[in-house]
N, C-alpha and C positions, 0 to 999 in steps of 0.2 A: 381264775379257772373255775368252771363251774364244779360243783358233789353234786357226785351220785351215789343214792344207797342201793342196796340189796334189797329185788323184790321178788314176788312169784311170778311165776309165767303167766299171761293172760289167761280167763275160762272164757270160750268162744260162746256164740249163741249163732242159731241161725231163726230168723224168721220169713214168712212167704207172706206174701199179698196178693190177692188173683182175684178174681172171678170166677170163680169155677163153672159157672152154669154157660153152656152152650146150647142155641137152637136146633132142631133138628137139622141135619146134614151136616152142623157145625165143626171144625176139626181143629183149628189154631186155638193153642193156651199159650195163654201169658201168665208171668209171676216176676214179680219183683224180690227178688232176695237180699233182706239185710243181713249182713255179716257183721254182728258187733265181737268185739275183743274188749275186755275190761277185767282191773286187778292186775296190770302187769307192771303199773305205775311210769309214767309219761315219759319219764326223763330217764329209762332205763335198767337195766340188773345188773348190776357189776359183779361176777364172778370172778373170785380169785384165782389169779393167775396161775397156770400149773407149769412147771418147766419138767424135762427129762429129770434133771438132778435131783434129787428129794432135797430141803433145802433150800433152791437155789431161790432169790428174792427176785421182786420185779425190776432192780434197775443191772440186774447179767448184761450181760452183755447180749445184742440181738443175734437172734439165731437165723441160720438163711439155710436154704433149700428147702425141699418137698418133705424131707425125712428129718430133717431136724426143726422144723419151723416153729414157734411159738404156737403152745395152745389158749388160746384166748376166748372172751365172750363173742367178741366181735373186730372182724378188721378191713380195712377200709385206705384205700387208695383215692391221694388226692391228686388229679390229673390237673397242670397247670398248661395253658397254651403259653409259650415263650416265642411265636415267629415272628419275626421282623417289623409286621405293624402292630404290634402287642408296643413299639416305643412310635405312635403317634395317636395322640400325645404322650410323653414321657409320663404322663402320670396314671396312662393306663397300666403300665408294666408296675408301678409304686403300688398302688390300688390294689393289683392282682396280688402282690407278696403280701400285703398287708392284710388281703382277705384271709388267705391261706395259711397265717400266723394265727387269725382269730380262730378258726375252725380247728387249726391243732390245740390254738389253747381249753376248745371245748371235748378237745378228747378225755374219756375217763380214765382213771389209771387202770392198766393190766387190758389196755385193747392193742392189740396190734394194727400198726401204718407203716406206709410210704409215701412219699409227695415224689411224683413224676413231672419232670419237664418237656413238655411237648412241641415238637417241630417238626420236620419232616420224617424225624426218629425219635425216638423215645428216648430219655435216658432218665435211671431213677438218681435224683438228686440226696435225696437220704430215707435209710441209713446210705444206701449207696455201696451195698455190698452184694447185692444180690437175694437180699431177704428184708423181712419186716422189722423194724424197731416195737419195743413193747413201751404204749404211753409211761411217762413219769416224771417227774419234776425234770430230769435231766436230760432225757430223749425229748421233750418237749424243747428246752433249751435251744439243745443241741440242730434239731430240727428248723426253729425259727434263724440260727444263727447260719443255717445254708441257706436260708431261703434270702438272705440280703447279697448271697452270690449271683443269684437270678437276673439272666439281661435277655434282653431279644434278640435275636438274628434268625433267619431259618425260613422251611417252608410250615406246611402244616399237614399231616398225613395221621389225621384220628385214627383211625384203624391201628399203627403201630403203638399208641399209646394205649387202645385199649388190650392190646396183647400183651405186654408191658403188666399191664395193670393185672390180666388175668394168671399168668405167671406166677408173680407175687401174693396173690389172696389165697391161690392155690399153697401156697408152701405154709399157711396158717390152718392150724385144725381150729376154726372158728365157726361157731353155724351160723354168725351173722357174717355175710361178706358185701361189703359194699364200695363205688366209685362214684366221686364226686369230678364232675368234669367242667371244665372253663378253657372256652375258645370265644374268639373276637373277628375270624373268620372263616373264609366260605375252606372247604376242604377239597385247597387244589392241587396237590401233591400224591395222592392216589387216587384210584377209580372209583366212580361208585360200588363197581361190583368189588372191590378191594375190602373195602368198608361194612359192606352187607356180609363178606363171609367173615369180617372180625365179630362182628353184633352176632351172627349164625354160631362162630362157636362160642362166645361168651355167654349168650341167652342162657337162663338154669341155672350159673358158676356164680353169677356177682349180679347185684342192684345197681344202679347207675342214676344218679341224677344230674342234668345235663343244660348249663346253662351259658346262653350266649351275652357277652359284652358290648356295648356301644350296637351301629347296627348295619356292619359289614357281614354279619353270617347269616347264612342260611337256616331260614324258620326249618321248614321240609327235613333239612341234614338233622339238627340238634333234636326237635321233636319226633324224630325217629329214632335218634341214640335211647333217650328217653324210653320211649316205647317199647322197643326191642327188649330192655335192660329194666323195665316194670319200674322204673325210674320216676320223678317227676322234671320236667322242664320249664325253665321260664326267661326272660329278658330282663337285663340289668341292663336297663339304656343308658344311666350314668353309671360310669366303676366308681364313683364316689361309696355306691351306696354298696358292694361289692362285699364290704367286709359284714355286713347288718345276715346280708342273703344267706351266704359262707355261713354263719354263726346257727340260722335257724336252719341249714339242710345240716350241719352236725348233731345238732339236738337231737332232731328228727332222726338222722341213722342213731344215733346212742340209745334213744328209746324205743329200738326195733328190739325184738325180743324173742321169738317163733321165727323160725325160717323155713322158705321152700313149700307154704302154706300151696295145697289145693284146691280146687271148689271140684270135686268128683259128681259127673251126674249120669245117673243109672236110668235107661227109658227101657219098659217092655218090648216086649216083640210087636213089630208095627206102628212105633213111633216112630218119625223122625226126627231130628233136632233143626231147624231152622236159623237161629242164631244162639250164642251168649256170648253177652255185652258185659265190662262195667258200667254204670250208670252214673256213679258217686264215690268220691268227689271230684272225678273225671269221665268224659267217655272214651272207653279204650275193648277195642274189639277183640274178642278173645275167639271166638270160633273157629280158626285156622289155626291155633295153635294146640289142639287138641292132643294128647297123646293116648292112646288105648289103655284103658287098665282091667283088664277083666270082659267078663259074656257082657255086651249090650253097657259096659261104663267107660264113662273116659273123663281124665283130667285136665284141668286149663290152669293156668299159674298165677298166682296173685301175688307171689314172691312173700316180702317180710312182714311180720305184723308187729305193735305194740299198741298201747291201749289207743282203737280207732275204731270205727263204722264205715263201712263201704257197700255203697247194693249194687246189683247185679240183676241184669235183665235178663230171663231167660224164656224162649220162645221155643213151643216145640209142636207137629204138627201131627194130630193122632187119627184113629181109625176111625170111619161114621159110626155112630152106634145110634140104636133107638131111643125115645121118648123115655126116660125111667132109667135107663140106664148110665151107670158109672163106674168110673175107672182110674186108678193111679196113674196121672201123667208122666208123672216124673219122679225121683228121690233125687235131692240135693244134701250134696254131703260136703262138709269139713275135713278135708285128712291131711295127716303129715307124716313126711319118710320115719322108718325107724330107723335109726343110726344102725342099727347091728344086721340090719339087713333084714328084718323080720315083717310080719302084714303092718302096711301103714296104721298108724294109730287114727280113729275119728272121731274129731273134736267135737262134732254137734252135726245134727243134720232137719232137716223137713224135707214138708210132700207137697207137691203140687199135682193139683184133682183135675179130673174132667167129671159133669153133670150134666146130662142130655135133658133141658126141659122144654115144654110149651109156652111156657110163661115167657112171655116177650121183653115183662119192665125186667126179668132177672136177667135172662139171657142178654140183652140188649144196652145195659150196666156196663160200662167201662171204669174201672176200677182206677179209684184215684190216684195211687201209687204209678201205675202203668202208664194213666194218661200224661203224666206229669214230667216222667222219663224218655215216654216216646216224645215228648214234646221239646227235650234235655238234647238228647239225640239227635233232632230235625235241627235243631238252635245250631249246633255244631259243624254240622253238614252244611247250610246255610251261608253261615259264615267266611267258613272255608272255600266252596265254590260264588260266592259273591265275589270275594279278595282275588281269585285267579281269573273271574271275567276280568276286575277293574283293570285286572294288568294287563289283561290281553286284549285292551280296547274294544272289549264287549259293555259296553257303561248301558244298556235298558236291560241285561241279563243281571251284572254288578246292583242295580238299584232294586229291581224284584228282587232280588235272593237277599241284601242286606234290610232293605223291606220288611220282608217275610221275619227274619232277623231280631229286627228293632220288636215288633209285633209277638214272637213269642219269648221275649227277655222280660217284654213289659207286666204279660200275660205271665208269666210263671214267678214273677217278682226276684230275677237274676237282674239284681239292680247295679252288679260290679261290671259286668256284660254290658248292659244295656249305653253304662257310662262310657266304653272302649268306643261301643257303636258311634256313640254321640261324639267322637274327633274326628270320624270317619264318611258322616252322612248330616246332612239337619234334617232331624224330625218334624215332620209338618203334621200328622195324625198318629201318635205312638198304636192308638187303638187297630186302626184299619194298615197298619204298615206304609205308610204314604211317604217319602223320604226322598232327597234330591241328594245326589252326590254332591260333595264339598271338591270345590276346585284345586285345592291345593289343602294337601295331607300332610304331616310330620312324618318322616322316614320310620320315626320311633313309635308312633302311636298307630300305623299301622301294621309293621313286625309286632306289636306287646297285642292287637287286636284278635292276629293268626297264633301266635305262641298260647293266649290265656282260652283260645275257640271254644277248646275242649273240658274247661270247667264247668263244673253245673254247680245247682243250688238242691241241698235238701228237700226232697217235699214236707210239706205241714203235715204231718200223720195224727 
């Protein structure tokens, strides 16, 4: 089992990268926003566990409901899919327990969990009372030694398990809450619209990371779980490798540390917003999830942080103004809820400017940050609609758009990308996008093509 020590909470930073200067009549600003977090130490805070009792030690006995729940640093629900093809072959269901042993044994001690077994209903497998166990030598134990109960039979209805799951992280006064989800197929036991109002009220309550098995699931389903739930998503085409995955998404929630982070951005009168994106180290659309905060600001969710970097594209579309003249586009800010109900605390913040000039070489400057993200952005889209021509027997829409693709993977040096491409297409000109479809594609290498779309790379700064 991994240690963890006691750190401090990250100090955020925010930085902007723009252009500022626009030509006359000019109205669109762009900025790149890096959001760094550093000092909060990778692998996590562990905070001593506080129970009701004065006294009482971490291995009590767990506590359940809303009003008695453990208070912890952090807690975290691990969703198992158990349905009926979770046993072909028999050693996907081995695989799956065995992941799920590794990820408990990287709990820290004093976080609260549950492992949820998933079918066409939910049911928590342990503690299995209705509430969260508190890690520790012996809840750990105790945990893995239900998990060799685990068999398949069933449908598969996500949605019930992530209500399950929301339930439970509720009844923890934890500020990190998070869900670790494993399914092996498509989700045919409720509706779509069934599934979209679980992700609608769970969005804001718990982080989700959400990954599919072998390659009977739905890219589209799991990378929306993901999305919804500010999660990350990926494919595990063999369950061999099941337990390795498991291991690094526990890390990664243990070293969460900040929750419920904001990106607040405040425009004057007469701006509008046009988009904000993340950029890095995924593209993930934020602009419709806005929610008001104040005259002329509003908030978008980035969920948990620990020591990381993420930027953020943000686009906003301002008044003509004259020659000489300049103006605040935007402020971007950092905040996070106060616990006591008071003004959100702000972590860090920048400005992003508008400059009305004549000068053509400034105005005329695309900023390397920006061109490098728009270019992050287009790769993703790309890809995405390339993959649903192929299927839909559009193969000279498929080859431009994978084309286009191969062309700025090669161009922006996303060389993990570019390599997906290549099971999917042969490059005959990486330079010009030149590319013939491959006749016959591995199931798994074009599900891991659609799941990984939306990574990008770093720009060189």
């Amino acid at each position: 089992m991994a240690n963890f020590s006691k750190s401090t909470v990250p100090h955020f930073s925010v930085e902007v990268y723009q252009n500022e200067f626009l030509p006359e009549g000019g109205r669109e600003v762009n900025a790149i926003v890096t959001v760094t977090a550093t000092g909060g130490g990778t692998l996590g805070a562990g905070v001593p566990l506080q129970r009701s009792a004065p006294g009482a030690s971490a291995s009590a006995e767990p506590s359940t409901g809303p009003s008695t729940g453990p208070s912890a640093s952090a807690a975290v629900v691990i969703m198992v899919d158990c349905s009926g093809s979770m046993d072909y072959p028999p050693t996907k269901m081995r695989n799956a327990r065995d992941a799920t042993a590794a990820a408990v044994d990287t709990l820290r001690d004093g976080v609260a969990f549950a492992v949820v077994a998933g079918t066409h209903v939910a049911k928590e497998v342990y503690p299995g009372d209705g509430g969260l166990a508190v890690a520790d030598d012996r809840t750990r134990a105790e945990a893995k030694e239900a998990l060799r109960r685990l068999s398949a039979g069933g449908g598969t209805a996500i949605g019930t398990w992530l209500r399950l799951a929301d339930r439970l992280l509720s009844g923890a006064d934890a500020p990190i809450r998070h869900g670790i989800l494993l399914t092996d197929g498509r989700n045919e036991h409720e509706s779509p619209a069934d599934l979209k109002a679980a992700l609608d009220a769970c969005a804001g309550r718990f982080t989700c990371d959400a990954r599919g098995v072998g390659t009977d699931w739905e890219v589209k389903e799991v990378t929306g779980i993901a999305s919804a739930l500010l999660g990350t998503a990926d494919i595990v085409a063999d369950p061999s490798g099941l337990a390795a995955d498991f291991t690094r998404m526990m890390e990664d929630a243990m070293g969460k540390e900040v929750a419920d982070v904001q990106l607040r951005l405040w425009t004057p009168v007469g701006v509008e917003i046009q988009y904000v994106k993340q950029v890095a180290p995924t593209v993930e659309e934020l602009t419709g999830r806005r929610t008001e905060a104040g005259p002329r600001a509003g908030d978008y969710p980035t969920g948990s942080w620990g020591d990381e970097s993420r930027d953020y594209h943000v686009c906003v579309r301002v008044p003509e103004a004259a020659v000489g003249q300049e103006m605040l586009a935007a402020r971007v800010s950092l905040v996070r809820p106060d616990p006591a109900g008071g003004a959100p605390q702000t972590l860090s913040q920048g400005l992003v400017r508008a400059v009305w000039t004549d000068d053509m070489a400034a105005s005329t400057s695309i900023n390397p940050q920006v061109a490098h993200y728009t270019g992050q952005a287009e790769l993703a889209q790309a890809i995405q609609q390339g993959l649903d021509a192929r299927k839909s027997g559009d193969f000279d829409g498929a080859t431009a758009k994978l084309g286009r693709a191969v062309q700025l993977a090669v161009a922006s040096g996303n060389t993990d990308t570019a390599k997906l491409l290549s099971k999917v297409v042969d490059v005959v000109d990486a330079a010009t996008g030149t590319v013939r479809l491959k006749a016959k594609v591995a199931e798994a290498d074009e599900m891991t093509l659609e799941t990984r779309s939306t990574k990008t790379v770093r720009v060189k700064k």
